[in-house]
C-alpha positions as CSV (number, residue, x, y, z in Angstrom):
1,X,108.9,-74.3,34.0
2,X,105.8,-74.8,32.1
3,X,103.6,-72.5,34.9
4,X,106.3,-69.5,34.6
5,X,106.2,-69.5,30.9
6,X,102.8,-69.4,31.1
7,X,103.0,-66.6,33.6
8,X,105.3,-64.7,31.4
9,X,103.4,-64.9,28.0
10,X,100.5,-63.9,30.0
11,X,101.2,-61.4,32.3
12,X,103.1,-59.3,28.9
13,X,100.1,-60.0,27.2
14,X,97.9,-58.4,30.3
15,X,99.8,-54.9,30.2
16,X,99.4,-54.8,26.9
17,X,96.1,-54.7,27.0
18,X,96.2,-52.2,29.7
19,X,98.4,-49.7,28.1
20,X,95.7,-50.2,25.2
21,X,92.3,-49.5,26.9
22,X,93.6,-46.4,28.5
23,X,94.4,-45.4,25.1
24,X,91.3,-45.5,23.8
25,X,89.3,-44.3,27.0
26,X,91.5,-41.2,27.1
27,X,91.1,-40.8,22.9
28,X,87.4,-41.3,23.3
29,X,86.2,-39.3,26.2
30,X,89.7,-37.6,27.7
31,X,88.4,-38.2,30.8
32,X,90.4,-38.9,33.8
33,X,87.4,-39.7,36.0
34,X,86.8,-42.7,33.0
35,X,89.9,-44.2,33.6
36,X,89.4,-44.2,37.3
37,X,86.5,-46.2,36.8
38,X,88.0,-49.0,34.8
39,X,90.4,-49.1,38.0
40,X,87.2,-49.6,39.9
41,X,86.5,-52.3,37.0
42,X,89.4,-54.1,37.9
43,X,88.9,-54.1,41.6
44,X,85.6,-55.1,41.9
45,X,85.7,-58.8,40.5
46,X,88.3,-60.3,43.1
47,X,86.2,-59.3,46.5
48,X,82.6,-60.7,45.1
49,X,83.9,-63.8,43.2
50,X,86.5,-64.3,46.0
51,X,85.0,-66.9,47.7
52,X,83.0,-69.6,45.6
53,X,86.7,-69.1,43.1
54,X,88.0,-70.7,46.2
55,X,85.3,-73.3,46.5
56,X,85.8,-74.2,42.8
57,X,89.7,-74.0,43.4
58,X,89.5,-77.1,46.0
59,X,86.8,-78.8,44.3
60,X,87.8,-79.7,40.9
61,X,91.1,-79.8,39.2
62,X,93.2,-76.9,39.4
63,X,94.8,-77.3,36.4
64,X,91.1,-77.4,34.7
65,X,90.6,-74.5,36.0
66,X,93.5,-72.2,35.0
67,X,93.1,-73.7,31.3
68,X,89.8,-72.6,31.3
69,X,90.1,-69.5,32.7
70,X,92.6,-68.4,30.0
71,X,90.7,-69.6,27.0
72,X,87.7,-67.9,28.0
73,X,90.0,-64.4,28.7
74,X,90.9,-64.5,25.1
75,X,87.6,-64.6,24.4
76,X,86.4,-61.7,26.7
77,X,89.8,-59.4,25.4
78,X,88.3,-59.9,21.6
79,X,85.3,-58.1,22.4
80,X,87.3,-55.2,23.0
81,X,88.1,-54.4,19.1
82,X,84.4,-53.6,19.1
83,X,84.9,-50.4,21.2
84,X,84.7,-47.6,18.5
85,X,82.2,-44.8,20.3
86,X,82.3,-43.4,23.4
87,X,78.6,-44.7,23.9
88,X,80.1,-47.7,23.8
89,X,82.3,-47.4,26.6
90,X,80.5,-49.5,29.1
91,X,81.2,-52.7,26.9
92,X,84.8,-51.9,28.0
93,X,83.6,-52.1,31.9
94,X,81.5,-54.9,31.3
95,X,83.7,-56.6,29.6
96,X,87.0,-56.2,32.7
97,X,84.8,-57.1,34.9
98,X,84.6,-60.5,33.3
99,X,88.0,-60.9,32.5
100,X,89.5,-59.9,35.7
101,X,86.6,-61.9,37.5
102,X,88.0,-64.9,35.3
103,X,91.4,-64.3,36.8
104,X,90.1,-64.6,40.2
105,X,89.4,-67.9,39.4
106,X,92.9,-68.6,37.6
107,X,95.1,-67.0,40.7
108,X,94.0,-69.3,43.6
109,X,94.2,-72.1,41.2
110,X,97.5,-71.3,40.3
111,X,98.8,-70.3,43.7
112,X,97.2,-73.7,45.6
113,X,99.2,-76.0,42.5
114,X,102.2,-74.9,43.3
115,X,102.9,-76.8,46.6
116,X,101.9,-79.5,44.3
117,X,104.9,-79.0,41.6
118,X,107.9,-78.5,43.3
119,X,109.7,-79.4,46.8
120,X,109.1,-77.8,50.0
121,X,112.6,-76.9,49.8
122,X,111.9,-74.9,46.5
123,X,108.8,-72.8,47.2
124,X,110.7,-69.5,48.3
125,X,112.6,-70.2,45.4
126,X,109.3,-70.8,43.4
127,X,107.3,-67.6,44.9
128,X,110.5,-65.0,44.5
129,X,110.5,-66.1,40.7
130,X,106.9,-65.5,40.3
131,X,107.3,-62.0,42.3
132,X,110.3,-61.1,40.0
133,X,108.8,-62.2,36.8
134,X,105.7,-59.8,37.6
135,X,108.3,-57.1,38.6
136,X,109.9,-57.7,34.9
137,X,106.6,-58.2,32.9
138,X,105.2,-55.0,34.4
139,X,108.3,-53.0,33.1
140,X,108.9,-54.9,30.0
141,X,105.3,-54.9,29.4
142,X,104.5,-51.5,29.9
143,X,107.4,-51.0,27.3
144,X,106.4,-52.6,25.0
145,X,102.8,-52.8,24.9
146,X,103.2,-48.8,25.0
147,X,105.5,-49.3,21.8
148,X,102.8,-51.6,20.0
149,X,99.8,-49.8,20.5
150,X,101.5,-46.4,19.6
151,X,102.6,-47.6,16.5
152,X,100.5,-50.5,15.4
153,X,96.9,-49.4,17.0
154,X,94.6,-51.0,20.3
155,X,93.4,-53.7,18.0
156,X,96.9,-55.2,17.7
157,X,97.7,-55.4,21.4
158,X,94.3,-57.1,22.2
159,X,95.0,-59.8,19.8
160,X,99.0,-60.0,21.3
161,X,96.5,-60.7,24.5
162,X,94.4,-62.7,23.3
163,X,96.9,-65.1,21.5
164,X,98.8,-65.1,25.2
165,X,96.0,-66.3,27.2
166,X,95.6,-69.0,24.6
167,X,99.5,-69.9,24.4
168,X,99.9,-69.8,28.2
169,X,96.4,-72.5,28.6
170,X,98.7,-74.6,26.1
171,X,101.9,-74.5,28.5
172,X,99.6,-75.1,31.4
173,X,98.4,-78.3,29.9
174,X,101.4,-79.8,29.4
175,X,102.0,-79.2,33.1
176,X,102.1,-82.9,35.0
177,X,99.8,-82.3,38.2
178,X,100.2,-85.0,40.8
179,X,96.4,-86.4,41.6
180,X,94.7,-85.0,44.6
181,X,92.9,-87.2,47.4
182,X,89.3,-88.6,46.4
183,X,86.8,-86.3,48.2
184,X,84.9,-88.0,50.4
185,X,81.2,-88.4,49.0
186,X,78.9,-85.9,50.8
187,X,75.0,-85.6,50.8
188,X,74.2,-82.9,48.2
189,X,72.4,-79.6,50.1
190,X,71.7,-76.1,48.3
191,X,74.3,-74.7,50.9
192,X,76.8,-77.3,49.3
193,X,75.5,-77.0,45.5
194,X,76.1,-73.1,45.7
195,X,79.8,-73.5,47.8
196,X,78.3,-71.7,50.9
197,X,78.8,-74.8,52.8
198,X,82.5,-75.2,52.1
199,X,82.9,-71.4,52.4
200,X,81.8,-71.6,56.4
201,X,83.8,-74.9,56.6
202,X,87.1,-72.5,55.1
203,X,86.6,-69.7,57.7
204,X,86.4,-72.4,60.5
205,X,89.2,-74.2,59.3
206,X,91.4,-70.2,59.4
207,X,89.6,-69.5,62.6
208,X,91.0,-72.5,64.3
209,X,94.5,-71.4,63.7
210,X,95.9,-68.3,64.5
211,X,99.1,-68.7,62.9
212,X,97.3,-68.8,59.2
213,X,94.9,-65.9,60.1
214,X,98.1,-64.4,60.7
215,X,99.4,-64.5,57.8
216,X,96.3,-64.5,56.0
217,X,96.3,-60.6,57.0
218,X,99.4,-59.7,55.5
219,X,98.8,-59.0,52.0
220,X,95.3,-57.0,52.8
221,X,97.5,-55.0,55.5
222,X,100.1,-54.4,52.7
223,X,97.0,-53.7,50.9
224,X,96.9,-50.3,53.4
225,X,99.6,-48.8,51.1
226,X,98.1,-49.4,47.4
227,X,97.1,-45.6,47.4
228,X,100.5,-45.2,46.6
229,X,100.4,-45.9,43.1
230,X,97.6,-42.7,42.6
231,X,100.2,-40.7,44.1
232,X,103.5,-41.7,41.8
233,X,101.3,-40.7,39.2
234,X,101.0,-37.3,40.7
235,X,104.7,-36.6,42.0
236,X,105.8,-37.9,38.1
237,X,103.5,-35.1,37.0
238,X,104.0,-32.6,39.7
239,X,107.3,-32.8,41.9
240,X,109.5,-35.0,39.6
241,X,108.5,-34.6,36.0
242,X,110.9,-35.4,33.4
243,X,110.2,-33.7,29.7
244,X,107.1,-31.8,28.9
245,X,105.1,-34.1,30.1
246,X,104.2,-36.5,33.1
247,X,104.8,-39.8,31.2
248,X,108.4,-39.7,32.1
249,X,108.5,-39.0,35.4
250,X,105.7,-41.9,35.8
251,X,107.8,-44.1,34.3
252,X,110.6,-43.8,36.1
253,X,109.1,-43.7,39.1
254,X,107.2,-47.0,38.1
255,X,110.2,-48.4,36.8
256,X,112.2,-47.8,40.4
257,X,109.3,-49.9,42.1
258,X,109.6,-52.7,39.6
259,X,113.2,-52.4,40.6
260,X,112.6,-52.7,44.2
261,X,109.9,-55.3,43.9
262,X,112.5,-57.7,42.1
263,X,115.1,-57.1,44.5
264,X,113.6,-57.9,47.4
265,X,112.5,-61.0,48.0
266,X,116.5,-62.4,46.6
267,X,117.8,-60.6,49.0
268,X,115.8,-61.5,51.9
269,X,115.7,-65.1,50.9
270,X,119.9,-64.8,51.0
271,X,119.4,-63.4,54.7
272,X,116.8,-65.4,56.1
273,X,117.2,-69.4,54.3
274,X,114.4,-71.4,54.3
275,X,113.0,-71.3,57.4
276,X,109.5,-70.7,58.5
277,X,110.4,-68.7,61.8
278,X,112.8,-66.3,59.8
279,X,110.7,-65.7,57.0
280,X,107.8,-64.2,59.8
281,X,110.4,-62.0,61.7
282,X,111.3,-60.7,58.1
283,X,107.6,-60.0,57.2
284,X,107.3,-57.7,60.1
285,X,110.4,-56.2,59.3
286,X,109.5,-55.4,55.7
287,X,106.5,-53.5,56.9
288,X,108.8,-51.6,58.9
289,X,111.0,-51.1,55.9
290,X,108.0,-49.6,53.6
291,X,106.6,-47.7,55.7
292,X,109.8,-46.0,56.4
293,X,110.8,-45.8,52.8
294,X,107.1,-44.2,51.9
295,X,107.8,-41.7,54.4
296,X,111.5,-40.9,53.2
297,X,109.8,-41.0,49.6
298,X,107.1,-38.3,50.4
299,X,109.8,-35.6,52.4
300,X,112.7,-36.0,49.6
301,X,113.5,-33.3,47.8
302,X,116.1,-34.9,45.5
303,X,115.0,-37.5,42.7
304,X,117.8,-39.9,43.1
305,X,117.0,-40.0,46.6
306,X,113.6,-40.6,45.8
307,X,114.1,-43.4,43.4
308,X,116.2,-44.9,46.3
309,X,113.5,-44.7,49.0
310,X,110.9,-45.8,46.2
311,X,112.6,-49.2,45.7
312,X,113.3,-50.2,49.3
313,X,109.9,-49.3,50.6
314,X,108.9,-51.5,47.4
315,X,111.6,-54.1,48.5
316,X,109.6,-54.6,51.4
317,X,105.9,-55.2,50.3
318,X,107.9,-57.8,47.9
319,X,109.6,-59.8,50.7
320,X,106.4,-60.0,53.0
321,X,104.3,-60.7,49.9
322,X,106.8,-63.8,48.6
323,X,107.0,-64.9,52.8
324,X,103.4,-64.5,53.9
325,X,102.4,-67.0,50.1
326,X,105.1,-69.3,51.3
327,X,103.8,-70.1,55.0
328,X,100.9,-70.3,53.7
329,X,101.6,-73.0,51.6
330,X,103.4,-74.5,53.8
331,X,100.3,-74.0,57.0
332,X,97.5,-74.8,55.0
333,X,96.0,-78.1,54.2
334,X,95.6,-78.9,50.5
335,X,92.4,-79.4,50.6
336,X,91.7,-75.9,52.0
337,X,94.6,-74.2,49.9
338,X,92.0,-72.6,47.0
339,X,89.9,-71.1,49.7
340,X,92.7,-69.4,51.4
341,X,94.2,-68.1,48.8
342,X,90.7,-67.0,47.1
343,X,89.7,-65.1,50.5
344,X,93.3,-63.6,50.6
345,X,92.8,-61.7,46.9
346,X,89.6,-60.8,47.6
347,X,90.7,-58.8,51.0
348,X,93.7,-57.0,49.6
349,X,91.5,-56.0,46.3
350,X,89.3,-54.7,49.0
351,X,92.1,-53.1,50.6
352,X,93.9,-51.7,47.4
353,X,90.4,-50.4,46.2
354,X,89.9,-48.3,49.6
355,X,93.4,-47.3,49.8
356,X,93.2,-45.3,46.3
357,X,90.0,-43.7,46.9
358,X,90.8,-42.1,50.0
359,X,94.4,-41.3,48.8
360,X,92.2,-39.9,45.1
361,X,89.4,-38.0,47.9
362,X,92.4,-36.4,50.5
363,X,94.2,-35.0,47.0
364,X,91.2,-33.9,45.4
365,X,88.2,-32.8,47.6
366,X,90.1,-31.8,50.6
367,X,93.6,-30.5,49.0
368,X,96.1,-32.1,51.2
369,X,99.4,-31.9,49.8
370,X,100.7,-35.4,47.8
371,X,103.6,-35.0,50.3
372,X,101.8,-34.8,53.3
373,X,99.7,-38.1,52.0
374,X,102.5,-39.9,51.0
375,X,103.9,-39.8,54.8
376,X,100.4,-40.6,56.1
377,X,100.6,-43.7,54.2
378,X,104.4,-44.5,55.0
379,X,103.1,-43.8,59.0
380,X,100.2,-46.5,58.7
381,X,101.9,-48.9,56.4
382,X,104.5,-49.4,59.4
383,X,101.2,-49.9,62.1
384,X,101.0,-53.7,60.6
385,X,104.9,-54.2,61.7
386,X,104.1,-53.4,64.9
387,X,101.3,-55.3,65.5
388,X,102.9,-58.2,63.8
389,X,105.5,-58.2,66.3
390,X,103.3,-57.5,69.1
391,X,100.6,-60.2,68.3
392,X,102.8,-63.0,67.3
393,X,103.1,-64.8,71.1
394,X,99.2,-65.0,70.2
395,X,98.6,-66.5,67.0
396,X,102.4,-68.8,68.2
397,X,100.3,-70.6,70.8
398,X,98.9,-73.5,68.2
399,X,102.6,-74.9,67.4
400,X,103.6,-74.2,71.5
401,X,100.5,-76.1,72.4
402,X,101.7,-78.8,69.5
403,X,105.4,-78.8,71.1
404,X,103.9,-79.2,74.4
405,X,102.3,-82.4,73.2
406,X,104.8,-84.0,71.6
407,X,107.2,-83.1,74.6
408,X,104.9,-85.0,76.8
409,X,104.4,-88.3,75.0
410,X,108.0,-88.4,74.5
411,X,108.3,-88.0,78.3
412,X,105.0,-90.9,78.6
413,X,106.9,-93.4,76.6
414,X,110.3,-93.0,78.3
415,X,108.5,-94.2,81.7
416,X,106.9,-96.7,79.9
417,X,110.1,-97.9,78.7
């Protein structure tokens, strides 16, 4: 409880913040090109600080570690009030680049605890209210960090941040974490001092089993898809604008995916229980579901229909992003949990990053239509099911082989009896 709380107060605090620095870029410079490159801003952090936040994540106390990270953000988001000039824009890149770089620290962290906080039984239960909570927060948020910085200025939604990041490190610290295993005392090597060593150790560790690679893929194949949000900006401006402007149709359309996103990983959890082996057939089955609802999204001519489309293809990335962070948890070794999940985020911000500059380049330099792209990305969103299904007797073979084994000492030990 203490976690989610902390996760709500913070994640409202983040759009605020947002909603405020897109403000002020587009009152100081008007420039569309500037806001792309705060996107860029935002990307950038996750891939580079990736893996030694997953190093750090497994070496010292995750708890630590999110506190931290959140006191230091409200730091970093006070430096924005100083952003007056548009010479002084680059303190706003400098300065998302450390606070998003901070959350790469905070996510694996938080992610790799939560084995550690509730039953085995409970984590679907944990992950699809942390996937619905972000669905709700980036719609209420939105709202309402809109709202404030409309009628109160930037200044006050950076403090609302600020004060979040400080109120969620206080909920955090009253969290109970259960003490993790001594680690075993190691000679000290540069290779160790700078996490390089326990960075090769982590990709051995994946390498050896297929089944985590697996499902290591997932969200950086879901990734594939993340051009999709440049292009609801453009069918709310062009194809489905509501007003006389583009900010309603955005909004709706964003609001339809928050929809989605919330409703999907209840639902699935209803359909598939618990279970491990369910949860993967559903993961390549919600690739096949939004690649099929991108494609339906990018040919419909009426809005409702759209909106319908929107939030099952959105459905899907929900369900295989709650599923894939489940097995995981469940697959992967405590003490290589941080890593994981640090490599993970920094693939899909790779992915995410890729997928909106070719989407931004096909629109712009070459001209294709936003329909035409919006298919294109439905058609490979839906590649990943395939393989999925294709590839799984592969990546199967560790818990076949560990079947095997326990099959034949059972058989031993009934002779010897």
């Amino acid at each position: 409880r203490q976690l989610w709380l902390g996760q709500v107060v913070s994640q409202i605090g983040d759009w605020f913040d947002t909603i405020a620095l897109y403000t002020i870029i587009l009152q100081l410079t008007g420039s569309g090109r500037n806001v792309g490159l705060l996107l860029v801003a935002r990307f950038v952090p996750s891939f580079f600080f990736g893996p030694i936040s997953g190093v750090i994540a497994d070496r010292f106390s995750r708890q630590r570690i999110m506190i931290v990270s959140d006191v230091l953000r409200a730091v970093v988001v006070l430096g924005f009030l100083f952003v007056r000039r548009p010479d002084q824009l680059w303190i706003i890149y400098v300065l998302t680049v450390f606070q998003l770089g901070l959350s790469t620290f905070f996510e694996p962290a938080k992610t790799a605890a939560i084995p550690s906080i509730v039953e085995d039984r409970e984590l679907v239960a944990a992950n699809a209210i942390s996937s619905v909570t972000w669905s709700a927060m980036l719609t209420l948020g939105a709202a309402i960090g809109g709202f404030i910085t409309s009628s109160f200025g930037t200044n006050a939604a950076f403090i609302l941040d600020a004060m979040s990041y400080l109120l969620s490190a206080a909920l955090i610290a009253r969290i109970r974490l259960p003490k993790r295993p001594k680690r075993e005392r190691q000679k000290l090597s540069l290779g160790r001092l700078l996490g390089i060593t326990e960075t090769v150790d982590g990709i051995r560790y994946v390498k050896d089993r297929p089944r985590v690679l697996a499902t290591l893929l997932v969200k950086p194949a879901w990734g594939i898809g993340g051009g999709i949000l440049t292009l609801l900006a453009v069918f709310g401006e062009k194809i489905f604008p509501i007003g006389q402007n583009a900010a309603g149709g955005i909004g709706v359309l964003f609001a339809a995916r928050g929809i989605g996103t919330a409703v999907g990983p209840i639902v699935a959890r209803r359909l598939s229980g618990e279970g491990s082996k369910r949860m993967q057939i559903w993961i390549g089955i919600a690739f096949l579901l939004g690649g099929t609802g991108y494609m339906l999204f990018g040919s419909a001519s009426s809005f409702v229909f759209a909106l319908v489309v929107l939030g099952v293809a959105h459905c899907g990335g929900s369900i295989l992003w709650v599923f894939s962070t489940v097995i995981l948890q469940r697959e992967v070794e405590d003490k290589f949990r941080g890593r994981v999940f640090a490599a993970e985020l920094a693939m899909l911000t790779l992915t995410m990053a890729a997928s909106n500059y070719v989407t931004g380049e096909l629109l712009d330099r070459f001209q294709f239509p936003p329909r035409l792209v919006t298919i294109g990305i439905g058609m490979f969103f839906v590649m990943p099911g395939f393989v999925w299904f294709a590839t799984q007797r592969w990546w199967d073979r560790d818990k076949r082989a560990a079947r095997r084994l326990i099959q034949d000492r059972q058989v031993c030990e009934s002779r010897l009896e």
